[in-house]
mmCIF file of the N, C-alpha and C atoms, coordinates in Angstrom:
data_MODEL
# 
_entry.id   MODEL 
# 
loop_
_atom_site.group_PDB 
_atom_site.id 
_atom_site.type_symbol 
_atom_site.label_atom_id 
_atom_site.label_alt_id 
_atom_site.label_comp_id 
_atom_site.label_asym_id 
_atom_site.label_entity_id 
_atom_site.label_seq_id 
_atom_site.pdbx_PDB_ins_code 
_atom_site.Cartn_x 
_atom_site.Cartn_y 
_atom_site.Cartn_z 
_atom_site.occupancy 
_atom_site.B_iso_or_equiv 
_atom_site.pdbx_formal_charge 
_atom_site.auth_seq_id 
_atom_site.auth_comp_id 
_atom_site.auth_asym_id 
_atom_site.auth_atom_id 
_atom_site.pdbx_PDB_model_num 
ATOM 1   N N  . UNK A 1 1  ? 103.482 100.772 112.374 1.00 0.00 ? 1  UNK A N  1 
ATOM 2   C CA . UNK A 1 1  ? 102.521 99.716  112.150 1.00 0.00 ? 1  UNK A CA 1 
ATOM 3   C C  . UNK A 1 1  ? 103.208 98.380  112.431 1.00 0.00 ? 1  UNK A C  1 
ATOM 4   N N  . UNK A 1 2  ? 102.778 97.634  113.045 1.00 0.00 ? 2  UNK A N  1 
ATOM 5   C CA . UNK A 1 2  ? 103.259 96.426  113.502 1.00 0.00 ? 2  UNK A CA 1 
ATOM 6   C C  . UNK A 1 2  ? 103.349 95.175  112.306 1.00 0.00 ? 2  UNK A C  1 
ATOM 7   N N  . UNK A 1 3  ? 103.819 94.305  112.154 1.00 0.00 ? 3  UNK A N  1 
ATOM 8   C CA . UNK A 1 3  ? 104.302 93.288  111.232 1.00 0.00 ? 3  UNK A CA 1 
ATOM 9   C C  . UNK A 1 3  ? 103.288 92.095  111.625 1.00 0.00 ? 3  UNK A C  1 
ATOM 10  N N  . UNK A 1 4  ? 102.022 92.071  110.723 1.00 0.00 ? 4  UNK A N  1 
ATOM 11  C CA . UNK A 1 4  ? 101.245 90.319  111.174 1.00 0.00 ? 4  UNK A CA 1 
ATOM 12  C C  . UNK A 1 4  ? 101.684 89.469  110.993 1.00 0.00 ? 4  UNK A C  1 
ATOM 13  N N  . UNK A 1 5  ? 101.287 88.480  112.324 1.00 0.00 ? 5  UNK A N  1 
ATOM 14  C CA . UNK A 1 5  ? 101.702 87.284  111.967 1.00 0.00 ? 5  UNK A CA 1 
ATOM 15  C C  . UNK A 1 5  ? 102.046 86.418  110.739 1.00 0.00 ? 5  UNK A C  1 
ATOM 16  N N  . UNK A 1 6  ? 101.399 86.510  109.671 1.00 0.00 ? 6  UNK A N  1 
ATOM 17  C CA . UNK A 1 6  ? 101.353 85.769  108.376 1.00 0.00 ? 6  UNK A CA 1 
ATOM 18  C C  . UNK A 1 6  ? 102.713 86.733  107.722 1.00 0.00 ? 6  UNK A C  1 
ATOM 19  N N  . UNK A 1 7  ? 102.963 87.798  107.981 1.00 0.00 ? 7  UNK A N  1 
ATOM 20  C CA . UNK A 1 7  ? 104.517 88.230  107.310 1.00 0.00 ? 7  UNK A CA 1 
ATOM 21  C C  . UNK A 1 7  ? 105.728 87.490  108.032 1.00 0.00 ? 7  UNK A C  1 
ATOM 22  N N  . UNK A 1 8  ? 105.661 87.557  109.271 1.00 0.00 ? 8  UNK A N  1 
ATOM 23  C CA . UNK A 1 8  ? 106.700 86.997  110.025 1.00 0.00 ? 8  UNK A CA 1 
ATOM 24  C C  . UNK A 1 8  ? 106.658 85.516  109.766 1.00 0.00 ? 8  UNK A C  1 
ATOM 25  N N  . UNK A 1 9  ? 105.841 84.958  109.784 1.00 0.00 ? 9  UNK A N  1 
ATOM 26  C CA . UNK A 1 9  ? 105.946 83.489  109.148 1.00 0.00 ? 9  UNK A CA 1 
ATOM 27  C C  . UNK A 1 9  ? 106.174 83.569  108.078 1.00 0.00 ? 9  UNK A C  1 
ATOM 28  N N  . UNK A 1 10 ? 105.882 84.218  106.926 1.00 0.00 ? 10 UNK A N  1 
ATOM 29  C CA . UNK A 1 10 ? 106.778 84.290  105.437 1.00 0.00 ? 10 UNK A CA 1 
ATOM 30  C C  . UNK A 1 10 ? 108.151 84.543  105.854 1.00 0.00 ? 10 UNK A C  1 
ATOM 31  N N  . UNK A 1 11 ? 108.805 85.555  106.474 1.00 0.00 ? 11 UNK A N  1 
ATOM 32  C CA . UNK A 1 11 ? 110.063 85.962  106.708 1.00 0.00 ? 11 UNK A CA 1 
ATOM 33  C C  . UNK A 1 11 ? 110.778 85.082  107.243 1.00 0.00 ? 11 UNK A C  1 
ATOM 34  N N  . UNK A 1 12 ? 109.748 84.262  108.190 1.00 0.00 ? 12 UNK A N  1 
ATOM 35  C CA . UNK A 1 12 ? 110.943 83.154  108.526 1.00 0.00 ? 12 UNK A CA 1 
ATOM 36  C C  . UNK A 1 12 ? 110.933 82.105  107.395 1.00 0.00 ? 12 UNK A C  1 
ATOM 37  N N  . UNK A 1 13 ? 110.245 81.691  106.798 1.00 0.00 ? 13 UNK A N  1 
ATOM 38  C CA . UNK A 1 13 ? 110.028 80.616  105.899 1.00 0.00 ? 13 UNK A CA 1 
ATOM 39  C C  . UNK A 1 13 ? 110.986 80.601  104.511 1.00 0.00 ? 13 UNK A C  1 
ATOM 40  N N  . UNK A 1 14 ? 111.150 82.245  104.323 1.00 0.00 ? 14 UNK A N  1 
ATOM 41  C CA . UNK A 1 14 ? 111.880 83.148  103.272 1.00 0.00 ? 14 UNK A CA 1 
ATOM 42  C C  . UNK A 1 14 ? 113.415 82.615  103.446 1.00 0.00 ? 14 UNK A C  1 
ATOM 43  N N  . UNK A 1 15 ? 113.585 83.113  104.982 1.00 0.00 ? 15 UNK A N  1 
ATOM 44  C CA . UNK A 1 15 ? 114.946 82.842  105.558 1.00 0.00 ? 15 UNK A CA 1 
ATOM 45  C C  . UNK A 1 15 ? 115.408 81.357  105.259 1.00 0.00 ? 15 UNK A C  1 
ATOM 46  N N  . UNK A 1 16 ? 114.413 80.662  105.267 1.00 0.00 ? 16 UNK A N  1 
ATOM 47  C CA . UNK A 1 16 ? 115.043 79.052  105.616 1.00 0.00 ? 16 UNK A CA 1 
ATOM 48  C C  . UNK A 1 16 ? 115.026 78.517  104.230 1.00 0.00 ? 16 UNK A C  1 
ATOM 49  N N  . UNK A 1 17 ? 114.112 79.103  102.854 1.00 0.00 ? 17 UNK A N  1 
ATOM 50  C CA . UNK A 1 17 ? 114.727 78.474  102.166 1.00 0.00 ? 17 UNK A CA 1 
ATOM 51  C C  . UNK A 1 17 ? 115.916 78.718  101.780 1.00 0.00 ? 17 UNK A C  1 
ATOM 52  N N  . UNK A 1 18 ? 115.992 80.681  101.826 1.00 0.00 ? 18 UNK A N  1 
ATOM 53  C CA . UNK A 1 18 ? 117.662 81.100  101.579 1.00 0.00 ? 18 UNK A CA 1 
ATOM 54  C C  . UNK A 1 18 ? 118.574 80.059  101.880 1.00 0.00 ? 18 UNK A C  1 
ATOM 55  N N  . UNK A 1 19 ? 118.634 80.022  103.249 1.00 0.00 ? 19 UNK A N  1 
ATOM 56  C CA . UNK A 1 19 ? 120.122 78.901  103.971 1.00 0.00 ? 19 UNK A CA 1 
ATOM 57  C C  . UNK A 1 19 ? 119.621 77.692  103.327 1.00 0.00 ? 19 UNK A C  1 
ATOM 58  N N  . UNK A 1 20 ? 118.809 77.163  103.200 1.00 0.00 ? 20 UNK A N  1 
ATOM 59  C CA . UNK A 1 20 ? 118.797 75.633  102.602 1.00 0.00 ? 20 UNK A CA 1 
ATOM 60  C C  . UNK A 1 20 ? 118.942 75.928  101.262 1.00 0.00 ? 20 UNK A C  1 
ATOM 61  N N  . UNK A 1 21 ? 118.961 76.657  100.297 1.00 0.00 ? 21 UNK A N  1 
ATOM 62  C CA . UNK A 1 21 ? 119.562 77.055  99.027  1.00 0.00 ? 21 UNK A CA 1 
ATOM 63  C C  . UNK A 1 21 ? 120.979 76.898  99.042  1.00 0.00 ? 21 UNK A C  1 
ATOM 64  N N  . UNK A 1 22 ? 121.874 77.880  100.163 1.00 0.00 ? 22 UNK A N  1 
ATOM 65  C CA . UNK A 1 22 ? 122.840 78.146  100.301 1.00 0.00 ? 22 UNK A CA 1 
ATOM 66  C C  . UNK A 1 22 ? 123.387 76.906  100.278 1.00 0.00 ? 22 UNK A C  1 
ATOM 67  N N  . UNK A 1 23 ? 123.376 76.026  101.548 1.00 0.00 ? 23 UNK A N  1 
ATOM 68  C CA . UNK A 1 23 ? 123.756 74.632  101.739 1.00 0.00 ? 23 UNK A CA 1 
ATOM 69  C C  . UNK A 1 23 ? 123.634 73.752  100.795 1.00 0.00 ? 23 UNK A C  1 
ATOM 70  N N  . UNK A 1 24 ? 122.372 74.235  99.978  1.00 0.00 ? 24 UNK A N  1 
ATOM 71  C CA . UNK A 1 24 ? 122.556 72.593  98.269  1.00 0.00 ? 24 UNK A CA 1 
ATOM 72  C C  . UNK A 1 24 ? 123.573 73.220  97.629  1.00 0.00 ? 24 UNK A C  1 
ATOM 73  N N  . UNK A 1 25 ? 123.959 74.333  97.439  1.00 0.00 ? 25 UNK A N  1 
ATOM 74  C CA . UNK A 1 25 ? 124.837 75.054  96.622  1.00 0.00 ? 25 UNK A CA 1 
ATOM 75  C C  . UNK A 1 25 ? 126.141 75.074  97.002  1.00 0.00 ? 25 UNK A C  1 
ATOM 76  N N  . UNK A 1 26 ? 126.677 74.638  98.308  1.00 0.00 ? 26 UNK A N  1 
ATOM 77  C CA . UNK A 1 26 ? 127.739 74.470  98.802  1.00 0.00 ? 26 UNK A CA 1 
ATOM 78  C C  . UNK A 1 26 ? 128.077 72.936  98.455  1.00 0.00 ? 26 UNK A C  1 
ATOM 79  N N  . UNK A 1 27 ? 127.070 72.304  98.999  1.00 0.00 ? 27 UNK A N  1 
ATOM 80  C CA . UNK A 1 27 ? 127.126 70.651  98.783  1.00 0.00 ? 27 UNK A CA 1 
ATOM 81  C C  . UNK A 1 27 ? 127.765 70.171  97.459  1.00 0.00 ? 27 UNK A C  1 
ATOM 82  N N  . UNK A 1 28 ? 127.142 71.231  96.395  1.00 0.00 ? 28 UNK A N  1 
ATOM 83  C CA . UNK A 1 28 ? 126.619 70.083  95.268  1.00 0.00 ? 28 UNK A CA 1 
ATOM 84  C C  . UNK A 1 28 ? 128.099 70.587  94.810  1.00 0.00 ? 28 UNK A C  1 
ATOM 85  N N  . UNK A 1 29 ? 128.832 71.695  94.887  1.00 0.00 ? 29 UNK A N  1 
ATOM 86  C CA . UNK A 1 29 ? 130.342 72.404  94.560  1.00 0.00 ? 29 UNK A CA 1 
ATOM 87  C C  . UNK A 1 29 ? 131.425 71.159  95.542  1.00 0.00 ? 29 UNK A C  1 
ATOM 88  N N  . UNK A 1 30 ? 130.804 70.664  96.297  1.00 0.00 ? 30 UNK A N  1 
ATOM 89  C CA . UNK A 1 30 ? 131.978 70.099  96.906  1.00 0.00 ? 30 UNK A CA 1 
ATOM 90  C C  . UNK A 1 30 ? 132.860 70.808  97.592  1.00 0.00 ? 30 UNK A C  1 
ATOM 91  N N  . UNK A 1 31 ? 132.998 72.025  97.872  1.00 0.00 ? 31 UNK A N  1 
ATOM 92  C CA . UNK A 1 31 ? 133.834 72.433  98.653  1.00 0.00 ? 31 UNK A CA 1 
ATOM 93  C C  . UNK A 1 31 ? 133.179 73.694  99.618  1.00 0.00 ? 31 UNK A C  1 
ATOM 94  N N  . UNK A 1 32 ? 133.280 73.857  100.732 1.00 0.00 ? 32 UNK A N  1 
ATOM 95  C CA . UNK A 1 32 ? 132.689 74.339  101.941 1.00 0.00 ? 32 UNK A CA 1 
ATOM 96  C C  . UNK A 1 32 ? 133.902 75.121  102.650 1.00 0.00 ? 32 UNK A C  1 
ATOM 97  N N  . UNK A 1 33 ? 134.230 76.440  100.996 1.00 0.00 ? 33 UNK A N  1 
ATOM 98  C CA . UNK A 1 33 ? 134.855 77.348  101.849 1.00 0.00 ? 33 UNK A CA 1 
ATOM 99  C C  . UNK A 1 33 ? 134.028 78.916  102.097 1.00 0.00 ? 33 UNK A C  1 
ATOM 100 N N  . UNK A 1 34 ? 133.625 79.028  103.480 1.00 0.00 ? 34 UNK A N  1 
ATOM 101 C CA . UNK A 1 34 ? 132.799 80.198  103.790 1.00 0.00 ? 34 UNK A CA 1 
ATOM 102 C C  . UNK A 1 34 ? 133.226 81.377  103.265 1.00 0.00 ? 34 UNK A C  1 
ATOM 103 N N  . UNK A 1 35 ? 134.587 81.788  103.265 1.00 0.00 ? 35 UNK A N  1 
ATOM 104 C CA . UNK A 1 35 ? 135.007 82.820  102.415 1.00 0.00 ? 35 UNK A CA 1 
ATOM 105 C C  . UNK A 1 35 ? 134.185 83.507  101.888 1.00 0.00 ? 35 UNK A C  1 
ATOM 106 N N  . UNK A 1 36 ? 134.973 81.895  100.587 1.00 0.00 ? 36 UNK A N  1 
ATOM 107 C CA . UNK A 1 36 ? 134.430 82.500  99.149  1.00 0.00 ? 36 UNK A CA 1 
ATOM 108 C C  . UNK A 1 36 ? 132.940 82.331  98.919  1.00 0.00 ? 36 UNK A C  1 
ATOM 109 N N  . UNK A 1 37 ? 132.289 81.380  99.695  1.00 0.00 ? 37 UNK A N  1 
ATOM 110 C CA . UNK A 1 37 ? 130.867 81.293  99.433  1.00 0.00 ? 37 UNK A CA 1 
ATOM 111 C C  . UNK A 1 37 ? 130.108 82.863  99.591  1.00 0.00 ? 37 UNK A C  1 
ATOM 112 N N  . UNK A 1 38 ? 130.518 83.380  100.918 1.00 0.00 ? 38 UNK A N  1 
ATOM 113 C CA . UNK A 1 38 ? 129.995 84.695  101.599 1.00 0.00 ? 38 UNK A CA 1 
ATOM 114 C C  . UNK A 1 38 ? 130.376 85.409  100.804 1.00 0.00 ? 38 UNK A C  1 
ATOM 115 N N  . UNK A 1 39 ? 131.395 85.709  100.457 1.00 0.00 ? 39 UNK A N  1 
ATOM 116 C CA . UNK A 1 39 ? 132.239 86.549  99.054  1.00 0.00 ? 39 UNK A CA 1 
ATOM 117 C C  . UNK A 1 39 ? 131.284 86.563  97.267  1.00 0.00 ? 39 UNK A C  1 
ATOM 118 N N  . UNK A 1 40 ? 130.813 85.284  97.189  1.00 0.00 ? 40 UNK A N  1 
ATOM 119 C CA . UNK A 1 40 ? 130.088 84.981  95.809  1.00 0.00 ? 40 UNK A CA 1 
ATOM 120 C C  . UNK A 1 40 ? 128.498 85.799  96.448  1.00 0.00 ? 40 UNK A C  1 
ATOM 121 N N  . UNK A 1 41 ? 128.000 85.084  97.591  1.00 0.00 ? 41 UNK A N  1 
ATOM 122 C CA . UNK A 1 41 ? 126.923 85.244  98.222  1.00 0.00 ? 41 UNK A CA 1 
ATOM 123 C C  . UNK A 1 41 ? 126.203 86.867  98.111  1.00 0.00 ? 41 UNK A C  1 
ATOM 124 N N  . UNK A 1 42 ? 127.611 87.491  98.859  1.00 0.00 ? 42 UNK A N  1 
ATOM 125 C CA . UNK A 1 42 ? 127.335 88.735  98.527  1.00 0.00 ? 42 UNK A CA 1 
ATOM 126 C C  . UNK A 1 42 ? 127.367 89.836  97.501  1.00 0.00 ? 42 UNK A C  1 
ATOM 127 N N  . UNK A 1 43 ? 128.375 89.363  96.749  1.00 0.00 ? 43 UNK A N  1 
ATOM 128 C CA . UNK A 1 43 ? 128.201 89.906  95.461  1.00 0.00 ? 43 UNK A CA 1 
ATOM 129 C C  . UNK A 1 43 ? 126.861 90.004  94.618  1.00 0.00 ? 43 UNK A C  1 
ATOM 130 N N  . UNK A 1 44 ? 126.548 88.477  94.681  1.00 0.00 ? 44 UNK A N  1 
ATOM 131 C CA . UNK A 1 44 ? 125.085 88.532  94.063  1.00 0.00 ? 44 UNK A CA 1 
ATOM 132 C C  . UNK A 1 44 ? 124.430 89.443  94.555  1.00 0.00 ? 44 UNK A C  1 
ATOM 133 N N  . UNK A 1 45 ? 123.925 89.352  95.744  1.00 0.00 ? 45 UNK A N  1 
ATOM 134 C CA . UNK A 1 45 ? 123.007 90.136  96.439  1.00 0.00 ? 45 UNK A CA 1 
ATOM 135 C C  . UNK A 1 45 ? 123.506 92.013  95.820  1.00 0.00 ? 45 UNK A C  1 
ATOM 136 N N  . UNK A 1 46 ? 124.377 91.968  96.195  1.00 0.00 ? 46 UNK A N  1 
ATOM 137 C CA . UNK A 1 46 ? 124.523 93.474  95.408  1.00 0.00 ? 46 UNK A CA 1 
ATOM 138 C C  . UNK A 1 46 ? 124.088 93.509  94.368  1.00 0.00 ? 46 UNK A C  1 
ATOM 139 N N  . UNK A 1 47 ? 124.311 92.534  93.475  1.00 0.00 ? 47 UNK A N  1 
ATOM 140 C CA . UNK A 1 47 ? 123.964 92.486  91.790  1.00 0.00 ? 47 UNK A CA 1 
ATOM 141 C C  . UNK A 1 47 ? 122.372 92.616  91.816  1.00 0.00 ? 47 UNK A C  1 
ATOM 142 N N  . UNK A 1 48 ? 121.831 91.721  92.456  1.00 0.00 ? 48 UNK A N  1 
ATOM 143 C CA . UNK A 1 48 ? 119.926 92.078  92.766  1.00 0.00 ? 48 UNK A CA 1 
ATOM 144 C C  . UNK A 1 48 ? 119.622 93.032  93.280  1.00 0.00 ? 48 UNK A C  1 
ATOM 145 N N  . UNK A 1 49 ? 120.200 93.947  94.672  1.00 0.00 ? 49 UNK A N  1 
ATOM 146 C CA . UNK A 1 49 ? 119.939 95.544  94.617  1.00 0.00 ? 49 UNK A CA 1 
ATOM 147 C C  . UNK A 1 49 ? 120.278 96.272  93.701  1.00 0.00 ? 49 UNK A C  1 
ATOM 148 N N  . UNK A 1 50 ? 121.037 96.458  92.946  1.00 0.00 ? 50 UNK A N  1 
ATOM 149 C CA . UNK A 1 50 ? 121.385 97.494  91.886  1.00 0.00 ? 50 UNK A CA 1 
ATOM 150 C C  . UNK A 1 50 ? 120.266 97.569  91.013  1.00 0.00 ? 50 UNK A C  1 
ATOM 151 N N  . UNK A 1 51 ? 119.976 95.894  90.609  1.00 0.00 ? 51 UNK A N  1 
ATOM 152 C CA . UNK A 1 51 ? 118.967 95.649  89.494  1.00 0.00 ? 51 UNK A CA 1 
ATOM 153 C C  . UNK A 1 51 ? 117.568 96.244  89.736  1.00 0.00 ? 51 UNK A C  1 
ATOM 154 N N  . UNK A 1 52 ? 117.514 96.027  91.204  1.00 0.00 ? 52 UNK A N  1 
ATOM 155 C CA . UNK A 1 52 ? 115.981 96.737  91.762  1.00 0.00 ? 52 UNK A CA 1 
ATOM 156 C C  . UNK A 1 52 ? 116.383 97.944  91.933  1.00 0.00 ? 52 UNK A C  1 
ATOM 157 N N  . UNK A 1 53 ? 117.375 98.612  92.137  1.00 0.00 ? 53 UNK A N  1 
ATOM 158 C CA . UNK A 1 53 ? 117.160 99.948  92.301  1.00 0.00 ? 53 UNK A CA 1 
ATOM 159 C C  . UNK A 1 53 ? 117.091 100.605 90.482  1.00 0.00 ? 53 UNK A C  1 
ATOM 160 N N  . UNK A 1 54 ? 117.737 100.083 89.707  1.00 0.00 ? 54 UNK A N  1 
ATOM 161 C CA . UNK A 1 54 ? 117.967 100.369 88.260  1.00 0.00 ? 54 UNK A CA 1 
ATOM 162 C C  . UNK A 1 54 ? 116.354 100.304 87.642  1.00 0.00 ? 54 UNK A C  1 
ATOM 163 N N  . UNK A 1 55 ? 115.298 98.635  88.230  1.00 0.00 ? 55 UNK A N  1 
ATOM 164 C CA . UNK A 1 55 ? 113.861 99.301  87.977  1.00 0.00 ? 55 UNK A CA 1 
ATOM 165 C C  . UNK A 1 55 ? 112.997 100.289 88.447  1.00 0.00 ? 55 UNK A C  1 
ATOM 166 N N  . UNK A 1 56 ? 113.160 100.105 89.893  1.00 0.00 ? 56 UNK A N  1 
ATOM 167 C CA . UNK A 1 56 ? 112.865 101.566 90.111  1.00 0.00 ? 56 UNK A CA 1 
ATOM 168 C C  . UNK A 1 56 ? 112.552 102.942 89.549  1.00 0.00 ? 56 UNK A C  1 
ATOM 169 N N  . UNK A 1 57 ? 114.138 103.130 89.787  1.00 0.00 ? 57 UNK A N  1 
ATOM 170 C CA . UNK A 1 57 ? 114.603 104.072 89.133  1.00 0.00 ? 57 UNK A CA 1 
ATOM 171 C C  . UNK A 1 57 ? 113.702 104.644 87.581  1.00 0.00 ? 57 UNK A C  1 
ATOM 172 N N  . UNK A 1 58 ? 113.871 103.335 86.624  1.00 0.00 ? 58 UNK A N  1 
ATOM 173 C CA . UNK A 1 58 ? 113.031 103.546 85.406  1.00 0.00 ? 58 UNK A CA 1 
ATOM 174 C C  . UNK A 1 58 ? 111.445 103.813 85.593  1.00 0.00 ? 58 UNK A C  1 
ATOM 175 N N  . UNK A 1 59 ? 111.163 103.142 86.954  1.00 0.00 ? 59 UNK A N  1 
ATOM 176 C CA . UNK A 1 59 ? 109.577 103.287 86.541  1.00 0.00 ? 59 UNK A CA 1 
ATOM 177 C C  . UNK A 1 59 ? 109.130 104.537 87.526  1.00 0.00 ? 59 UNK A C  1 
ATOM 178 N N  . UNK A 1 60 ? 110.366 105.307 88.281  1.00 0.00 ? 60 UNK A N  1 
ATOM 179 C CA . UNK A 1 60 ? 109.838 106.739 88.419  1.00 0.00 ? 60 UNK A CA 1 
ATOM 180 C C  . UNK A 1 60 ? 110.254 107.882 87.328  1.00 0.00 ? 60 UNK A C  1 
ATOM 181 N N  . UNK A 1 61 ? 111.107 107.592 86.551  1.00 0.00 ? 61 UNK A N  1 
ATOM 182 C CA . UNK A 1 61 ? 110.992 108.464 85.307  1.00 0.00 ? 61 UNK A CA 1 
ATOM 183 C C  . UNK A 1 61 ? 109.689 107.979 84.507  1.00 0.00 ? 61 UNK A C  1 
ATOM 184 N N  . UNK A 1 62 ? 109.418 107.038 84.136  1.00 0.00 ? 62 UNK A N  1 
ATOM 185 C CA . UNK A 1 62 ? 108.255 106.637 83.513  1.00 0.00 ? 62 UNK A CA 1 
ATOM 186 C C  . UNK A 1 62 ? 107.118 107.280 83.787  1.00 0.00 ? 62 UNK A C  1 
ATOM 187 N N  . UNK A 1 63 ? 106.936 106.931 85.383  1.00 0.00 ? 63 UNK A N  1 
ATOM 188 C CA . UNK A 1 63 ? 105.924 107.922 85.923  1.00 0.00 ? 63 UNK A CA 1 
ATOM 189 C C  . UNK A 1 63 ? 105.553 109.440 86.059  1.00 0.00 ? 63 UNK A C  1 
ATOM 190 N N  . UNK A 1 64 ? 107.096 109.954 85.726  1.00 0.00 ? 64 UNK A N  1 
ATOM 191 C CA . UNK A 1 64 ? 107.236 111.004 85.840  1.00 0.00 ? 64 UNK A CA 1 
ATOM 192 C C  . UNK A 1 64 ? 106.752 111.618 84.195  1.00 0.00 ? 64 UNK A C  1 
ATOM 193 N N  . UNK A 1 65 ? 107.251 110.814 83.502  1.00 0.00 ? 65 UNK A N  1 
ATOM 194 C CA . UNK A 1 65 ? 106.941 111.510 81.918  1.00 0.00 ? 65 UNK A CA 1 
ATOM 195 C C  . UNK A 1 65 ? 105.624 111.164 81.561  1.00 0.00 ? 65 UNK A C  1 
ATOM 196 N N  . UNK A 1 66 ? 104.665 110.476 82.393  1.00 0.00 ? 66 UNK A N  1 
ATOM 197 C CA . UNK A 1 66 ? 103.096 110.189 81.963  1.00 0.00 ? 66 UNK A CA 1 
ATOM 198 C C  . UNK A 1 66 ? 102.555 111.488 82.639  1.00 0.00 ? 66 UNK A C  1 
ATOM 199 N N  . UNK A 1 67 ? 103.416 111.985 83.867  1.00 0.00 ? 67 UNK A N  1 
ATOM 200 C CA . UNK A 1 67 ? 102.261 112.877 84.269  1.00 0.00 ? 67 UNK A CA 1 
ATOM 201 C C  . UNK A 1 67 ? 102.682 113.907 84.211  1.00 0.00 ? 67 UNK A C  1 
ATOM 202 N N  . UNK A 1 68 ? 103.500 114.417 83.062  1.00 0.00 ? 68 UNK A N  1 
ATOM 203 C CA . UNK A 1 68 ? 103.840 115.839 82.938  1.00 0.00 ? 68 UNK A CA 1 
ATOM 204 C C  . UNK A 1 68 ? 102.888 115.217 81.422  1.00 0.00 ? 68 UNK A C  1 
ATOM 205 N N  . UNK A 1 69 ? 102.940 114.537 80.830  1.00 0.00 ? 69 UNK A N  1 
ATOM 206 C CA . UNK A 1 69 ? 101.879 114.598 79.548  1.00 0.00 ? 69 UNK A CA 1 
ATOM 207 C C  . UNK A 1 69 ? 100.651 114.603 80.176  1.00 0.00 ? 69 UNK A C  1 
ATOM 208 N N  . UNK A 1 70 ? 100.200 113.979 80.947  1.00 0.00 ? 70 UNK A N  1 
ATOM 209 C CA . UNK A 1 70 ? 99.046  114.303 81.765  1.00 0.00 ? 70 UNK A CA 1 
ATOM 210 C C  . UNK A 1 70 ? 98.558  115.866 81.941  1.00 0.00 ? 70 UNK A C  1 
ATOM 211 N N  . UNK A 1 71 ? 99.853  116.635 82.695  1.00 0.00 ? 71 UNK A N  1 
ATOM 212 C CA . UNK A 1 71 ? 99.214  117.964 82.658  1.00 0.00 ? 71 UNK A CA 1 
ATOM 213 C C  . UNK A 1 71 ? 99.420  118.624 81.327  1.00 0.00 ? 71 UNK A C  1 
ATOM 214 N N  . UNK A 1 72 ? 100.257 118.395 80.205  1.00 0.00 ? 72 UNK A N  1 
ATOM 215 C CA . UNK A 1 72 ? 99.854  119.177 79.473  1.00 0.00 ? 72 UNK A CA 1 
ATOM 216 C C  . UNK A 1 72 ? 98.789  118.884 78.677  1.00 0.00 ? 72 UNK A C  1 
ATOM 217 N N  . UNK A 1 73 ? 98.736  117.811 78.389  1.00 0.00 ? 73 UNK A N  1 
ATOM 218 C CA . UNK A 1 73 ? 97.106  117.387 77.438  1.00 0.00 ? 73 UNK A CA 1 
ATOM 219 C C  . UNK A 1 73 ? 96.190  116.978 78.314  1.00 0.00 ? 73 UNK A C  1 
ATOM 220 N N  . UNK A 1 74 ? 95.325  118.231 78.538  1.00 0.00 ? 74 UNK A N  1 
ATOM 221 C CA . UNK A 1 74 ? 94.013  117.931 79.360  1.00 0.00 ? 74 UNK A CA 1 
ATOM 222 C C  . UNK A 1 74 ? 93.074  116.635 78.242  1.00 0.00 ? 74 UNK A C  1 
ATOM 223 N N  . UNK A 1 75 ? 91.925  116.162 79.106  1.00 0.00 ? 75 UNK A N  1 
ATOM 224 C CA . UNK A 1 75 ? 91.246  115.238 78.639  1.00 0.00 ? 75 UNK A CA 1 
ATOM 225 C C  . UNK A 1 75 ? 90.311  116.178 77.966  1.00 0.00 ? 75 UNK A C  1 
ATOM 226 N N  . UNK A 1 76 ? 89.865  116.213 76.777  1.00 0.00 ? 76 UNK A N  1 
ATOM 227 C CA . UNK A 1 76 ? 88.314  116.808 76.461  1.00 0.00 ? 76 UNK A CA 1 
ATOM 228 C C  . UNK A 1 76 ? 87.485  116.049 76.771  1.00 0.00 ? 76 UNK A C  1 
ATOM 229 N N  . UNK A 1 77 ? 86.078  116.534 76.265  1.00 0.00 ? 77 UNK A N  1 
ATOM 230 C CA . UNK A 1 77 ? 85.100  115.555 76.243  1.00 0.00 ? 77 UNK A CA 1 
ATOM 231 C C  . UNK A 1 77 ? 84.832  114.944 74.750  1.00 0.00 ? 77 UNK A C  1 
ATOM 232 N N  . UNK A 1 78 ? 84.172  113.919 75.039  1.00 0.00 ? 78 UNK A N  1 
ATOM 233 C CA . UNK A 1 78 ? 83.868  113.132 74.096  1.00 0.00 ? 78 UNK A CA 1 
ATOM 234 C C  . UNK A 1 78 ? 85.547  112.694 73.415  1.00 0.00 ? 78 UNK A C  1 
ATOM 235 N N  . UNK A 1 79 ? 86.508  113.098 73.760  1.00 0.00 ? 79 UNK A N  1 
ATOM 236 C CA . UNK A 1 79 ? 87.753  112.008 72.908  1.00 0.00 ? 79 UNK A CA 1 
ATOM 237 C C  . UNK A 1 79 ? 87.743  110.696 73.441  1.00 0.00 ? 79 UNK A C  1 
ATOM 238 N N  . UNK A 1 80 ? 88.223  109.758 72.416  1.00 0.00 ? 80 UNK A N  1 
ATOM 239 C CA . UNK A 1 80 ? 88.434  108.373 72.616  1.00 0.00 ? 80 UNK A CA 1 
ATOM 240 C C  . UNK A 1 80 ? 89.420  108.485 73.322  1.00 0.00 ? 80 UNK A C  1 
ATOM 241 N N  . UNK A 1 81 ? 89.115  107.734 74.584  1.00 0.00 ? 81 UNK A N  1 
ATOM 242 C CA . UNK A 1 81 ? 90.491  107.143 75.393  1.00 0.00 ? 81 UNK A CA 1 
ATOM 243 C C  . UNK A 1 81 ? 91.586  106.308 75.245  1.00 0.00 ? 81 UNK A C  1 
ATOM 244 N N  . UNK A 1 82 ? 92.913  106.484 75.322  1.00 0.00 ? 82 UNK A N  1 
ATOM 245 C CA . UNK A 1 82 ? 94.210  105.162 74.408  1.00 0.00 ? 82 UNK A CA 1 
ATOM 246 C C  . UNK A 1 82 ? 94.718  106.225 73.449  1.00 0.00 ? 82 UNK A C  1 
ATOM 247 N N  . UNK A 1 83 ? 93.819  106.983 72.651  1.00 0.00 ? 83 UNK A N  1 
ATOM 248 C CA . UNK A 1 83 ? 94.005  107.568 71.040  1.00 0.00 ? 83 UNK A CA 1 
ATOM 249 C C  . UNK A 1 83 ? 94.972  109.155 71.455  1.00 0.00 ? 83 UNK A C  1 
# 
């Protein structure tokens, strides 16, 4: 499936605040060593995949334990729903 226009203009728009983030964050430190910036840079970024894979993760066990209660407690009729 192809990518519409209105994503690719988010993606670029996405991109540019990243680097203009990057650059106030270099600025405002005073020192403009790529290194360690790319070094901090990426670390984070690992730290935010883990975190999304860690929700994930929880909300397919979650899902998983609603619908094994699902099959074992059929719905009757007439029960209140929630209860």
């Amino acid at each position: 499936m192809p990518i519409g226009i209105t994503w690719k203009y988010g993606i670029a728009a996405g991109a540019g605040v990243a680097v203009g983030l990057l650059g106030v964050v270099l600025l405002s430190r005073g020192s403009v060593n790529p290194k360690k910036s790319c070094a901090a840079l990426s670390s984070r970024c690992v730290d935010i995949k883990d975190r999304a894979a860690a929700t994930v993760e929880t909300a397919k066990e979650n899902s998983g334990c609603i619908a094994a209660k699902a099959r074992r407690e059929p719905v009757r009729k007439g029960q209140a729903q929630g209860s």
